[in-house]
SEZALUM-131523 format. One line per field, with one value per atom (N, C-alpha, C, O, CB): x negated, y negated, z. Coordinates in steps of 0.001 Angstrom, whole numbers. Glycine has a CB too. Example, Ala and Ser with C-alpha at 12.3 -4.5 7.8 and 13.67 -1.06 7.14 Angstrom:
2
xx: -13190 | -12300 | -13200 | -14236 | -11308 | -12850 | -13670 | -12900 | -13409 | -14084 .
yy: 5690 | 4500 | 3300 | 3319 | 4473 | 2250 | 1060 | -30 | -1138 | 598 .
zz: 7800 | 7800 | 7800 | 8465 | 9046 | 7080 | 7140 | 7870 | 8039 | 5725 .
***
This chain:
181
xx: -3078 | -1802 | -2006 | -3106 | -1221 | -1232 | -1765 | -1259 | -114 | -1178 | -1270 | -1670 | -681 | -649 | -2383 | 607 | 1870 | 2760 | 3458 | 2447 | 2465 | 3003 | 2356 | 3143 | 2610 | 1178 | 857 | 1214 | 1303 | 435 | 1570 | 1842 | 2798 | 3168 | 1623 | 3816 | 5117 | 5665 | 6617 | 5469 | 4637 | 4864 | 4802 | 5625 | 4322 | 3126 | 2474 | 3424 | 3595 | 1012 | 3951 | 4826 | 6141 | 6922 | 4715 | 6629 | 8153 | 8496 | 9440 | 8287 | 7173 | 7388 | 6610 | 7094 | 6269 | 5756 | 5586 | 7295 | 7874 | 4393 | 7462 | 8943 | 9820 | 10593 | 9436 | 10320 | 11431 | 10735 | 11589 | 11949 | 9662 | 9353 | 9798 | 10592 | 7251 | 9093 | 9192 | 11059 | 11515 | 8583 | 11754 | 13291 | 14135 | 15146 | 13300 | 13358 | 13966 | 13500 | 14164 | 12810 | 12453 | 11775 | 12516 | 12663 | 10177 | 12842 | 12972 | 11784 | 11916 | 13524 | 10481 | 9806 | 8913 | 7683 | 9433 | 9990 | 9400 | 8955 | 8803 | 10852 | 8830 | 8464 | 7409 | 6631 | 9716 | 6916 | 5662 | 4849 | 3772 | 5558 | 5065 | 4595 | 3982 | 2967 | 5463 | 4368 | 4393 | 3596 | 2797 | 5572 | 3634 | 2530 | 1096 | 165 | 2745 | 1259 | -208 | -713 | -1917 | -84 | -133 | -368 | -1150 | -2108 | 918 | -232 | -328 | -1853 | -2650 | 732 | -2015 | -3370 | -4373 | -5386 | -3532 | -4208 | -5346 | -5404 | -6116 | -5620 | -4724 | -5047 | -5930 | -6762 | -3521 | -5507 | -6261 | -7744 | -8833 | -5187 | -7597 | -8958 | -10331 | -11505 | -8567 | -9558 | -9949 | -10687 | -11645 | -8389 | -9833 | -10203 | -11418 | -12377 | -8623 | -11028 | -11760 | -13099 | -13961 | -10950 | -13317 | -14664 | -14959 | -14247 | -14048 | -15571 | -16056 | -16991 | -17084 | -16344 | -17859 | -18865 | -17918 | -17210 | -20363 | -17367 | -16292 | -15365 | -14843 | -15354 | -15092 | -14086 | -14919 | -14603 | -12785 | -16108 | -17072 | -17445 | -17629 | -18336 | -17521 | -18462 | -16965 | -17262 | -19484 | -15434 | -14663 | -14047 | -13508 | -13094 | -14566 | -13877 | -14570 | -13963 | -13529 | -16074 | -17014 | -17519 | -17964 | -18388 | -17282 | -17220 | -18609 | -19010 | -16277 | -19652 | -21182 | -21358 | -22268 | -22903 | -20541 | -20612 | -19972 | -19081 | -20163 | -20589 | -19858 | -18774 | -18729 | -20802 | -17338 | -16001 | -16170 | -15446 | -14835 | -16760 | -16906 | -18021 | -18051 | -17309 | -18642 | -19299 | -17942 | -17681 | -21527 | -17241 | -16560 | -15422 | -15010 | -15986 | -15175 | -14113 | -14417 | -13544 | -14078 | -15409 | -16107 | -16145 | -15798 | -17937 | -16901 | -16215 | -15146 | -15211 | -15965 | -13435 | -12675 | -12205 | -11474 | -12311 | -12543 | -11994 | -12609 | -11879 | -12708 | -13768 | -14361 | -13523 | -12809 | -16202 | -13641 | -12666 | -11563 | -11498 | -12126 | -10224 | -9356 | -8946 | -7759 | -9216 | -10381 | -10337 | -10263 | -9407 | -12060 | -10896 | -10617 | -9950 | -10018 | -10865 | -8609 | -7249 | -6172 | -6452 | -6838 | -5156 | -3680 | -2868 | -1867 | -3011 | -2982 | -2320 | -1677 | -2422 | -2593 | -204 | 261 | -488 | -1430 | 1271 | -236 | -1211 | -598 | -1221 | -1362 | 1175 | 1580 | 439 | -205 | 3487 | 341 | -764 | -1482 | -1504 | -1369 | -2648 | -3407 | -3985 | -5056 | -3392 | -2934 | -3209 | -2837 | -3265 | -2544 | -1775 | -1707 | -2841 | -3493 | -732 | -3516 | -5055 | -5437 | -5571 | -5944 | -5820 | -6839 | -6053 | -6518 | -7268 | -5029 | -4579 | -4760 | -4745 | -3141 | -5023 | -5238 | -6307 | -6589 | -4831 | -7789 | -8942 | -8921 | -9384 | -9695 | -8386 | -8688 | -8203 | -9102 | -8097 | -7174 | -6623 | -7440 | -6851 | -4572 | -8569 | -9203 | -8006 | -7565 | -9843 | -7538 | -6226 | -6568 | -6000 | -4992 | -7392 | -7735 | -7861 | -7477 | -9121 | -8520 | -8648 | -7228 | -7308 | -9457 | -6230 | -4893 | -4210 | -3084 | -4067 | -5025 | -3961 | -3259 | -2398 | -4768 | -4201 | -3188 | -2428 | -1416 | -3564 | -2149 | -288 | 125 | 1267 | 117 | -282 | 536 | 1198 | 2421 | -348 | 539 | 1182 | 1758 | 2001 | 280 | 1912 | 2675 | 3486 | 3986 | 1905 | 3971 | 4888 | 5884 | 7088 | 4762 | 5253 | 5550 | 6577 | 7806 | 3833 | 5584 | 6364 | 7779 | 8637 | 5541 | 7877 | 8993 | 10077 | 11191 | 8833 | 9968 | 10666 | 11467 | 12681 | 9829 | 10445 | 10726 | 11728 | 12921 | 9046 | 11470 | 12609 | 13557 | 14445 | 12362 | 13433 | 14888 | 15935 | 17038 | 14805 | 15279 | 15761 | 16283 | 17345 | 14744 | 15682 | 15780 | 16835 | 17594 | 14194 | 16853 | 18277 | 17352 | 17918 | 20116 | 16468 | 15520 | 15243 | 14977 | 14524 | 15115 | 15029 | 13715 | 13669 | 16004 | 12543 | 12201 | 12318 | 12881 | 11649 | 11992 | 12206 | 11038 | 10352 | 13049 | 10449 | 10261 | 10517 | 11071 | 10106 | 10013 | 10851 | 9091 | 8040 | 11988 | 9841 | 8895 | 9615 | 10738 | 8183 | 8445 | 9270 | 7860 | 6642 | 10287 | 8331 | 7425 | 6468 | 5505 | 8093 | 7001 | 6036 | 6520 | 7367 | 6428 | 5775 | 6338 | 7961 | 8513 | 4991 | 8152 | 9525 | 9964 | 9957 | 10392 | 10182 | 10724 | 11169 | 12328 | 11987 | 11047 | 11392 | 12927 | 13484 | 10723 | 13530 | 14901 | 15154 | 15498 | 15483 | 15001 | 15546 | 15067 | 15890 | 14809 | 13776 | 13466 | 14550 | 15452 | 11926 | 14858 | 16000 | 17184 | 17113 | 16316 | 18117 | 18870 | 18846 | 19789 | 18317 | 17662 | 17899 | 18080 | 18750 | 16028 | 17371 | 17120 | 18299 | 18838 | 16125 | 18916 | 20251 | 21498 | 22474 | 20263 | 21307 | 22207 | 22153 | 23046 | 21591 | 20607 | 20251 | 20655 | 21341 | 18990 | 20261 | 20882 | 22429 | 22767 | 20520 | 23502 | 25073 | 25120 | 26313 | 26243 | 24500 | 24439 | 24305 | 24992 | 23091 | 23349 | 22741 | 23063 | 22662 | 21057 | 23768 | 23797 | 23215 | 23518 | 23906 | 22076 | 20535 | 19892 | 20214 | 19278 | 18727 | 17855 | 16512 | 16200 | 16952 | 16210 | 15354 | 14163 | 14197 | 15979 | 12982 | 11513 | 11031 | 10897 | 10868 | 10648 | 10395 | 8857 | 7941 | 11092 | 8672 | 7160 | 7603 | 8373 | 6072 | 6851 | 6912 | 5400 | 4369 | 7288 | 5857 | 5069 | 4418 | 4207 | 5607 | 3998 | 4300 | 3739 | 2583 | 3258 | 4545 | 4026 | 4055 | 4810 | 4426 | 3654 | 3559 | 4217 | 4894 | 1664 | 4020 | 4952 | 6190 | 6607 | 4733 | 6935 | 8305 | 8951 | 10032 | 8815 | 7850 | 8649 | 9600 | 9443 | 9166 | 10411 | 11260 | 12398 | 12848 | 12043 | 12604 | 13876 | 13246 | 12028 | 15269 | 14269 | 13494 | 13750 | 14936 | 13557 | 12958 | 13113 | 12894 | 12088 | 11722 | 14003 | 14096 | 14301 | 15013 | 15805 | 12922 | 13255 | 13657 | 13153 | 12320 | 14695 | 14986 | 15181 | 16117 | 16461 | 13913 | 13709 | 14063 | 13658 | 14294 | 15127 | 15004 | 16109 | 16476 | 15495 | 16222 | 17277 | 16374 | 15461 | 19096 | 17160 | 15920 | 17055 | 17760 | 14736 | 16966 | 17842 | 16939 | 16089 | 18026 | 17073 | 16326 | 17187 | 18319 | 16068 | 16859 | 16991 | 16273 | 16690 | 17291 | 15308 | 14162 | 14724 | 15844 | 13057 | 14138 | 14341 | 13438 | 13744 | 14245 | 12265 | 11989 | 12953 | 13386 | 10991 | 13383 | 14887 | 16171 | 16705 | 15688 | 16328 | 17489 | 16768 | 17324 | 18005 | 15761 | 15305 | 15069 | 15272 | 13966 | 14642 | 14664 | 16207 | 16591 | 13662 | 16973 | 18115 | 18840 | 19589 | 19032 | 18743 | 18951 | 18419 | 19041 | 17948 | 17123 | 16259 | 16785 | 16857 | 14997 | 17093 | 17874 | 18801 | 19115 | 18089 | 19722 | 21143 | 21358 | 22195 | 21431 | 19877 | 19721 | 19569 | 19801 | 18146 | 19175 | 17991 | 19220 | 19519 | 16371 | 20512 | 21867 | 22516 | 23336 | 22777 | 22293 | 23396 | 24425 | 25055 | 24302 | 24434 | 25726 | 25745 | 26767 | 25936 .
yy: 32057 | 31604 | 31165 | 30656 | 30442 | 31251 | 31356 | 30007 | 30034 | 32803 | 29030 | 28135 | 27146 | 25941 | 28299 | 28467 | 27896 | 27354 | 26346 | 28623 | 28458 | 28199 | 27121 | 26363 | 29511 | 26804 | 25614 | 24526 | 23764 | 25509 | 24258 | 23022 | 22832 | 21665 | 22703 | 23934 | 23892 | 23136 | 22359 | 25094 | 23660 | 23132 | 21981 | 21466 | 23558 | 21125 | 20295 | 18959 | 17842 | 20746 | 19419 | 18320 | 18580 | 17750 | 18228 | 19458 | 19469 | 18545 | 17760 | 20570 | 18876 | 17726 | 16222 | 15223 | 18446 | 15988 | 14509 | 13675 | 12600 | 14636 | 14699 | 14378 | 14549 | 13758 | 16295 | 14768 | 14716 | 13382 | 12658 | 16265 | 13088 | 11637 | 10470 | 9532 | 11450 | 10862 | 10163 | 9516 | 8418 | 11284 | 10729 | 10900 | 9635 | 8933 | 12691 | 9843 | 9571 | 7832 | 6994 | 10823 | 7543 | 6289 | 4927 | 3706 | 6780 | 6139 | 5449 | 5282 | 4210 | 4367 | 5821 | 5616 | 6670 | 6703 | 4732 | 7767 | 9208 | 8759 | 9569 | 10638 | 7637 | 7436 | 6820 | 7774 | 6119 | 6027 | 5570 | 6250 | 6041 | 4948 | 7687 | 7978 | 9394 | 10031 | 8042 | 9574 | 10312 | 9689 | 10379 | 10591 | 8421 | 7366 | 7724 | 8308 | 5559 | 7221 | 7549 | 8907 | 9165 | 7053 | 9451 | 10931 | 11698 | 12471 | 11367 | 11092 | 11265 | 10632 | 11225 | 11169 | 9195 | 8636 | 9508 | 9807 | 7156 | 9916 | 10282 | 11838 | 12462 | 9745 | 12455 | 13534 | 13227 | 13946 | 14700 | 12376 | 12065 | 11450 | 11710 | 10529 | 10865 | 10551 | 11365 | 11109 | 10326 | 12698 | 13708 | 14930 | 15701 | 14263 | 14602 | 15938 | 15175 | 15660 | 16348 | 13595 | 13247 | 12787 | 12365 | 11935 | 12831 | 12239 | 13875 | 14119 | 10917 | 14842 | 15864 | 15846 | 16804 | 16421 | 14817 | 14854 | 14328 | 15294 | 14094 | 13328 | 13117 | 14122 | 14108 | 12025 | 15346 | 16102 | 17721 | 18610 | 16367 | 17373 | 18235 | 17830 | 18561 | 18389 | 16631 | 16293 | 16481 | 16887 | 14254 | 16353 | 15977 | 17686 | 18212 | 14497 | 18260 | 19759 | 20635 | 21334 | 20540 | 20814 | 22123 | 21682 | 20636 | 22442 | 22843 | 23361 | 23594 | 24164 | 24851 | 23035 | 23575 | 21670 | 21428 | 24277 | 20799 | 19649 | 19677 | 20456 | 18695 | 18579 | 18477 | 17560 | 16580 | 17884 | 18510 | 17668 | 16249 | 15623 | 18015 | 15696 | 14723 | 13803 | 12589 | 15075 | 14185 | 13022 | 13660 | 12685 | 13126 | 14613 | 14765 | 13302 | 12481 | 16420 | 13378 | 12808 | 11005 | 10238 | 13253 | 10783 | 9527 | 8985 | 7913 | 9848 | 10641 | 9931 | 9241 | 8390 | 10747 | 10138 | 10233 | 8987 | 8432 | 11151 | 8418 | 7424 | 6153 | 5331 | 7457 | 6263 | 4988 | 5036 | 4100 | 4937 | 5866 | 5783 | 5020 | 3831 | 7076 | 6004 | 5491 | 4423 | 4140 | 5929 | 3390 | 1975 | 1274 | 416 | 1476 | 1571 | 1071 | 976 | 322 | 1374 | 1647 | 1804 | 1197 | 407 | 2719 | 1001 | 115 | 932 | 682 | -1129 | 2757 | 3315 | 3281 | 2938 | 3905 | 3504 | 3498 | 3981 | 4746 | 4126 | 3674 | 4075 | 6016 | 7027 | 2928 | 5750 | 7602 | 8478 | 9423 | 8178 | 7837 | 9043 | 9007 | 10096 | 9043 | 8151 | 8225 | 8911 | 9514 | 7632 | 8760 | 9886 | 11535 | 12466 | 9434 | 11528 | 13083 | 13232 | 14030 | 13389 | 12666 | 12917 | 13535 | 14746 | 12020 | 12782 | 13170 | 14651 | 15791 | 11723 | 14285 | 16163 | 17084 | 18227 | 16548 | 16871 | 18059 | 18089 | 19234 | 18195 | 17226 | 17492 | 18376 | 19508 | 16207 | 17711 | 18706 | 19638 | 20477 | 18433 | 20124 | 21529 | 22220 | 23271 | 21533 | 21966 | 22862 | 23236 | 24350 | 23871 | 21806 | 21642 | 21023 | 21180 | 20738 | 20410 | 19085 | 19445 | 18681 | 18342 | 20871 | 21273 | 21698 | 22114 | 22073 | 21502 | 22086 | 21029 | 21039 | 23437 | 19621 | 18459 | 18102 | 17281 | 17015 | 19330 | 19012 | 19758 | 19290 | 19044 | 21246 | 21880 | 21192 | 21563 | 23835 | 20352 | 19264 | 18635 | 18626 | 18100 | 17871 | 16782 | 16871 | 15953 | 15665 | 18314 | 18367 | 19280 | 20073 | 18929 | 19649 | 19989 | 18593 | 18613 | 21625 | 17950 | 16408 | 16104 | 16063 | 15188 | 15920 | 15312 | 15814 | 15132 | 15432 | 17588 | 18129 | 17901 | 18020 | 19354 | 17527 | 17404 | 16023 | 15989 | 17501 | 14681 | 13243 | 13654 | 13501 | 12237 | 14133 | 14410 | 15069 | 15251 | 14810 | 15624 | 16679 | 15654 | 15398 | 17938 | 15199 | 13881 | 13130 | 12584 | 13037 | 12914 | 11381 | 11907 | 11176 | 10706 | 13101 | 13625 | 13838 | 13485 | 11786 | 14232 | 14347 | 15687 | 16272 | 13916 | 16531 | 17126 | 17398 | 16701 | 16943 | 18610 | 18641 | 19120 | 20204 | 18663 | 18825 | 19947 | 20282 | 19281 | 19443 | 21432 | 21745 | 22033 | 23038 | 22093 | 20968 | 21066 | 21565 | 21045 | 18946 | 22810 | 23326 | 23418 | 23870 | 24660 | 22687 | 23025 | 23479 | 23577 | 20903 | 23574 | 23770 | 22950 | 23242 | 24063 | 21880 | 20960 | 19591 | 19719 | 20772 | 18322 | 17491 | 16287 | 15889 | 16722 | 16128 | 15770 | 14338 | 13746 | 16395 | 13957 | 12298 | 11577 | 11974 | 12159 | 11106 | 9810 | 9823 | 10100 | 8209 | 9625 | 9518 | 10921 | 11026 | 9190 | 11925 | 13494 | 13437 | 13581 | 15009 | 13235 | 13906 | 13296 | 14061 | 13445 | 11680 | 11105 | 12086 | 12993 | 9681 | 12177 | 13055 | 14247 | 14432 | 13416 | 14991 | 16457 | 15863 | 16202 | 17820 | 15180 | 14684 | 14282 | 15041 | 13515 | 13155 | 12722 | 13797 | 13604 | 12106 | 14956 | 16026 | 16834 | 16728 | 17165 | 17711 | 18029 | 17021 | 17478 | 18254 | 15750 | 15010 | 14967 | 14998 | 14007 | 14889 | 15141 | 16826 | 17123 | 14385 | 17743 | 18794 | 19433 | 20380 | 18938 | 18700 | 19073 | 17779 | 17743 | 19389 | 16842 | 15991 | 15212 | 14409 | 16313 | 15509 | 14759 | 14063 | 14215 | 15883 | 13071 | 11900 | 13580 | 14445 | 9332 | 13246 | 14154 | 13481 | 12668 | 15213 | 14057 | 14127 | 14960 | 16109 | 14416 | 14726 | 15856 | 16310 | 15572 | 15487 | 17071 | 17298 | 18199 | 19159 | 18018 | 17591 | 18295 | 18750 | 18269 | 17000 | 20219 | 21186 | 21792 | 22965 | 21915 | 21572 | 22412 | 24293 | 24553 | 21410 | 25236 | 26226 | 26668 | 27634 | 26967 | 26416 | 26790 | 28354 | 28567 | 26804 | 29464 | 30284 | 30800 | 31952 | 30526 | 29391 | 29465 | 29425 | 29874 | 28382 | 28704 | 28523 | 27542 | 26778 | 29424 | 27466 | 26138 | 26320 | 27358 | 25676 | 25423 | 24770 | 24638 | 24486 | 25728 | 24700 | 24369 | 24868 | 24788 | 23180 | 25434 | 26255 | 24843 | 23926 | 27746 | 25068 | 23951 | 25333 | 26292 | 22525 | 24421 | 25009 | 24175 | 23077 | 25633 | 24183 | 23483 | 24670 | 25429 | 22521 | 24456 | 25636 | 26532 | 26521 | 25681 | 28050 | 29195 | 29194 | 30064 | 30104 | 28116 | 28198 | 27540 | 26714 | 27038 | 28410 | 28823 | 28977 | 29929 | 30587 | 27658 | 27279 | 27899 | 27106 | 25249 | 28824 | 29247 | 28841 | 29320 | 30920 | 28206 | 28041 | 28189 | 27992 | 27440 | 28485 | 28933 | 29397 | 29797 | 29821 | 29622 | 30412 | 31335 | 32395 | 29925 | 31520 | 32916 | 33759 | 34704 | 33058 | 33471 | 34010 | 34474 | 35574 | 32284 | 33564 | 33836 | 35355 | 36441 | 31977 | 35000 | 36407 | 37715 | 38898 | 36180 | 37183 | 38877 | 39204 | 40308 | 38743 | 38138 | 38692 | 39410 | 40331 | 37528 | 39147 | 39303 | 40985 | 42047 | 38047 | 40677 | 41973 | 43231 | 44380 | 41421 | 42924 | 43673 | 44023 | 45170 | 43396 | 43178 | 43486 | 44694 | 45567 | 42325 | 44171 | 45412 | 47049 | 48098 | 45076 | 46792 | 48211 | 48586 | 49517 | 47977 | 48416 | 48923 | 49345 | 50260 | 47769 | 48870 | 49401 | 47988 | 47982 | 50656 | 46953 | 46520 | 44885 | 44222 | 46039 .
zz: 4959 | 4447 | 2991 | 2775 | 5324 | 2031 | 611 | -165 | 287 | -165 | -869 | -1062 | -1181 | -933 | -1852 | -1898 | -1883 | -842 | -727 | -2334 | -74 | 1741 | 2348 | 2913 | 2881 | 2416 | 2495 | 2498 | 3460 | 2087 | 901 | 434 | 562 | 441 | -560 | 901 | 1172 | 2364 | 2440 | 1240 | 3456 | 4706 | 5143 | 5901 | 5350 | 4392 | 4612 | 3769 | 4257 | 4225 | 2424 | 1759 | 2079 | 1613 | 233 | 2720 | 3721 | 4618 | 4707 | 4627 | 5532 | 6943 | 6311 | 6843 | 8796 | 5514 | 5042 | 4576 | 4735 | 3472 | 4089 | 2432 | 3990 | 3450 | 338 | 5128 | 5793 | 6702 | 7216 | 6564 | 6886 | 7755 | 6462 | 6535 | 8360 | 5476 | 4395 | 4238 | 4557 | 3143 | 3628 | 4001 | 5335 | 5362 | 4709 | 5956 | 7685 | 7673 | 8282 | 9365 | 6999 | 6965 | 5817 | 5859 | 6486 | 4801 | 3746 | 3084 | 2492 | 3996 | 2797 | 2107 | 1700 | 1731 | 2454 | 1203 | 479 | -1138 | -2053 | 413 | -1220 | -3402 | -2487 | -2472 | -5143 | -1823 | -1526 | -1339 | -1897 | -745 | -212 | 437 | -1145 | -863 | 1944 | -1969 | -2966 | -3828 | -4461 | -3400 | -4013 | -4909 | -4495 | -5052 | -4530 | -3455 | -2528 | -2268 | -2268 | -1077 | -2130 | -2516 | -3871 | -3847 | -2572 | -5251 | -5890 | -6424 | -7151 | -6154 | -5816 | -6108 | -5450 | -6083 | -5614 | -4330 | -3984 | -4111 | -3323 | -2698 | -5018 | -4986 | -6954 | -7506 | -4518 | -7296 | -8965 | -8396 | -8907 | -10221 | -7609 | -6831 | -6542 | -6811 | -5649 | -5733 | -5047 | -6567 | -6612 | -3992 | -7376 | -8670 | -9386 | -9986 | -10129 | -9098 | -10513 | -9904 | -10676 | -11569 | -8708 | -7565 | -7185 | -6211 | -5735 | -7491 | -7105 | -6242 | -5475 | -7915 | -6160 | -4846 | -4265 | -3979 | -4701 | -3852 | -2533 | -2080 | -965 | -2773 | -3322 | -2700 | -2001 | -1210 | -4041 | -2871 | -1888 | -522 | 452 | -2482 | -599 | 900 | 1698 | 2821 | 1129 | 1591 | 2984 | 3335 | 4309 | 2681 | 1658 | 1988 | 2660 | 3472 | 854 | 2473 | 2758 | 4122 | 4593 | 1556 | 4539 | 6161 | 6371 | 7386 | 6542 | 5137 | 5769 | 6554 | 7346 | 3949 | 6212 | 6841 | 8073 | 8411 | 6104 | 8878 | 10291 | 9965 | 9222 | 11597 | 11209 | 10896 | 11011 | 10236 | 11845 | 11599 | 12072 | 10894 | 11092 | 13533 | 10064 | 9245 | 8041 | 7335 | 8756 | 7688 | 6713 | 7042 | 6223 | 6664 | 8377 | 8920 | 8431 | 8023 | 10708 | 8562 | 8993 | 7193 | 6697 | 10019 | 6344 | 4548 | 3864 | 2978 | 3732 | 4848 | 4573 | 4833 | 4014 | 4853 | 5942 | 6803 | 5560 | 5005 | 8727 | 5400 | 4960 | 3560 | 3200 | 4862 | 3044 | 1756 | 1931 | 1622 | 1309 | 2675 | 3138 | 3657 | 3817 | 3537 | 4123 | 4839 | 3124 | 2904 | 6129 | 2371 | 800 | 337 | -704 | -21 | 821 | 164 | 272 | 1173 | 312 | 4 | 596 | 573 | -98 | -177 | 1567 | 1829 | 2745 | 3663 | 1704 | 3290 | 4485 | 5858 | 5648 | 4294 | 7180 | 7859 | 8006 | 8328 | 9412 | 7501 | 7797 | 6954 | 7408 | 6984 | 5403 | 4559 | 5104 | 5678 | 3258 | 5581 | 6016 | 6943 | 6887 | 6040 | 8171 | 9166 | 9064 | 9746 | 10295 | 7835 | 7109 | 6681 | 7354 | 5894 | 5582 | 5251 | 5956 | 5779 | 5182 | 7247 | 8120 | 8906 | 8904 | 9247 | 9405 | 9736 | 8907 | 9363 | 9933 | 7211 | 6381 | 6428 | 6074 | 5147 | 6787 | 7046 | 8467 | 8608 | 7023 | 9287 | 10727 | 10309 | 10272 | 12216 | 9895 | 10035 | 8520 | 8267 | 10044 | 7478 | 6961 | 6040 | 5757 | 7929 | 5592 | 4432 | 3236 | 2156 | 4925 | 3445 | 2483 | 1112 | 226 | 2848 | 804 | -68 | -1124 | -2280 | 373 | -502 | -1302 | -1135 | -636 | -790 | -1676 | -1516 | -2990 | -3310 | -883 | -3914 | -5196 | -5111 | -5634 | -6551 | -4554 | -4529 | -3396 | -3125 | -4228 | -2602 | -1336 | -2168 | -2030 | -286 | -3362 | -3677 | -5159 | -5942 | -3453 | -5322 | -6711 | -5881 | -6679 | -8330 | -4374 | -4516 | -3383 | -3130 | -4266 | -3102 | -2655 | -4047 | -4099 | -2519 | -5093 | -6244 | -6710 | -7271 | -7375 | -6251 | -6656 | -5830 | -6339 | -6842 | -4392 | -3428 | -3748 | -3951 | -2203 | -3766 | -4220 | -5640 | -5378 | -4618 | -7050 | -7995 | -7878 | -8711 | -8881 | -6511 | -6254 | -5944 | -6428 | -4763 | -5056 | -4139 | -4930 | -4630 | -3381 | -6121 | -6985 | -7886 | -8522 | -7962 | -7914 | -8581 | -10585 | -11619 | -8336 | -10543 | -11377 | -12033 | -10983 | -10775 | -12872 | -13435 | -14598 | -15612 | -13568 | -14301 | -15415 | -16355 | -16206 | -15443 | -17727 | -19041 | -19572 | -19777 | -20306 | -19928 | -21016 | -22516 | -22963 | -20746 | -23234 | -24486 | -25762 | -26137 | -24851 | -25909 | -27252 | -28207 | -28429 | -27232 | -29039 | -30805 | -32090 | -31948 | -31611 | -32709 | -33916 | -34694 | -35403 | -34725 | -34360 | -35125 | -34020 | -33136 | -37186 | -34317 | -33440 | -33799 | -34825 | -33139 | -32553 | -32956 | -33018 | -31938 | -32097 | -33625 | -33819 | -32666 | -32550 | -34755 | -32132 | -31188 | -31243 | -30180 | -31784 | -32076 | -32195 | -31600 | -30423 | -33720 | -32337 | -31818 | -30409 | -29504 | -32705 | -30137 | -28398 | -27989 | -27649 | -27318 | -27874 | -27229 | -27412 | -26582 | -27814 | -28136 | -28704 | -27532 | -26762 | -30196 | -27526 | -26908 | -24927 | -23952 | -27391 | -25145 | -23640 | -23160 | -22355 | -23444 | -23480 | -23642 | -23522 | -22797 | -24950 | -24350 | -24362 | -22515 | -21674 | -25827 | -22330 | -21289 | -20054 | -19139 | -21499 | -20031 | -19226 | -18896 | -17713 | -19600 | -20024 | -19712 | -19691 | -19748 | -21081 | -19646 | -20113 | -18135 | -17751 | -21508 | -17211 | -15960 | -14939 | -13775 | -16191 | -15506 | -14400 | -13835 | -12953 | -13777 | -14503 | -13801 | -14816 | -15994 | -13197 | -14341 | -15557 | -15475 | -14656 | -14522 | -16656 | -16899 | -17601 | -18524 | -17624 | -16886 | -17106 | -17995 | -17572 | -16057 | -19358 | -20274 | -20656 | -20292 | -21534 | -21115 | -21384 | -22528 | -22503 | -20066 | -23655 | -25302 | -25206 | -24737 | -26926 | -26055 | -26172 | -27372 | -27065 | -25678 | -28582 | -29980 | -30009 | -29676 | -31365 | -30363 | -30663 | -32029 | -32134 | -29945 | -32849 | -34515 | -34671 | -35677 | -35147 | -33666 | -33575 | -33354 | -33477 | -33330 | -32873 | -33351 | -35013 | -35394 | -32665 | -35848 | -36899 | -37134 | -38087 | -37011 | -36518 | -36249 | -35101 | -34614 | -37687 | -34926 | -33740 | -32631 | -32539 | -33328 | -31441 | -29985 | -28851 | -28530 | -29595 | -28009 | -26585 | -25694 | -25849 | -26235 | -24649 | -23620 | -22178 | -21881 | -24022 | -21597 | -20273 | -19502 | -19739 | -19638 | -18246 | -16976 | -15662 | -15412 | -17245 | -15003 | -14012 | -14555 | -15717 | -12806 | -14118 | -14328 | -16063 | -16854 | -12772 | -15978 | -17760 | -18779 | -18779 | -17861 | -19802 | -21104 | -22144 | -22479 | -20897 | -22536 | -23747 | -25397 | -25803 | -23661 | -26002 | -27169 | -28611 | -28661 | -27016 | -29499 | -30349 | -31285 | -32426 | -30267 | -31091 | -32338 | -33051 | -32733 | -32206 | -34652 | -35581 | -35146 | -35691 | -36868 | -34287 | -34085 | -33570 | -34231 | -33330 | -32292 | -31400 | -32669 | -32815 | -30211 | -33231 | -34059 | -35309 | -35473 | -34996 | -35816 | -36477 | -35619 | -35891 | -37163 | -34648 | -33620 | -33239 | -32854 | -31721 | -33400 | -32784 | -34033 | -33707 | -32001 | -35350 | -36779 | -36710 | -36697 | -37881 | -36677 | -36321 | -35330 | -35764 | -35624 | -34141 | -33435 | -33726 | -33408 | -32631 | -34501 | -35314 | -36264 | -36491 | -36223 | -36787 | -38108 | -37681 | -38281 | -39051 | -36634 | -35965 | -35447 | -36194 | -34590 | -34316 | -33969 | -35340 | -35269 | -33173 | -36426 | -37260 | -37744 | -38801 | -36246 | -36843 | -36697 | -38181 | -38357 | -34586 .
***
């Protein structure tokens, strides 16, 4: 089953207990910790993942960790079902697609915002602000610079692709010329 389907499944049914509980942003915190945990401890994420260990001392790592933590006892025992079920290893698309589920929820939105050079504090507000009355939603942004635009700014929000570049505007100039028109 391929990695996406996975995580799909595994942060579906967490995010609908989560949902049902009232505590899908917790349950996403903790998640989120221990999957920064898991990348940035490489011998720990070797010893609970590789199958040349017995389930049972992987189990016994996981646990002692997990007794360290002030995670709910629900993550916790998800943990451990993504260890039994030979999951553990895809707990970062679990929990970045956890995270997408929790901002759907939260009525959240991300952007991609590329521009040419970097952009003033005042303007990012400005564009964000716009996109926000623009989609309905509080939006999460992530600035990008590509020196190959030249100037202005491409905003992505999922499959929409706001272009304003002056590159866009010269190819479209460009195309203009090449029709004749």
């Amino acid at each position: 089953m391929s990695d996406s389907r996975i995580s799909k499944r595994y942060a579906g049914a967490l995010f609908s207990i989560g949902q049902e509980d009232g505590s899908f942003a917790t349950y996403g915190k903790e998640l989120e910790e221990f999957k920064d945990f898991f990348i940035k401890n490489t011998d720990f994420g070797n010893a609970i993942s590789n199958p040349i260990y017995k389930l049972e001392e992987r189990k016994s790592v996981l646990t002692f960790v997990l007794g360290k933590s002030n995670f709910s006892n629900l993550v916790k025992n998800f943990l451990n079902l993504l260890l039994d079920k030979n999951r553990i290893d895809s707990i970062e698309a679990i929990a970045d697609k956890y995270a997408m589920l929790t901002d759907e929820a939260s009525n959240i939105a991300h952007a991609e915002i590329i521009t040419a050079r970097p952009l003033q504090d005042e303007t990012l507000q400005k564009v964000v602000d716009s996109l926000k009355e623009m989609t309905s939603k509080n939006i999460k942004s992530e600035v990008k610079e590509d020196p190959e635009l030249i100037g202005g700014i491409v905003v992505k929000i999922g499959d929409l692709v706001l272009d304003g570049s002056v590159k866009a505007q010269l190819e479209g100039l460009k195309e203009s010329f090449r029709r004749g028109e």
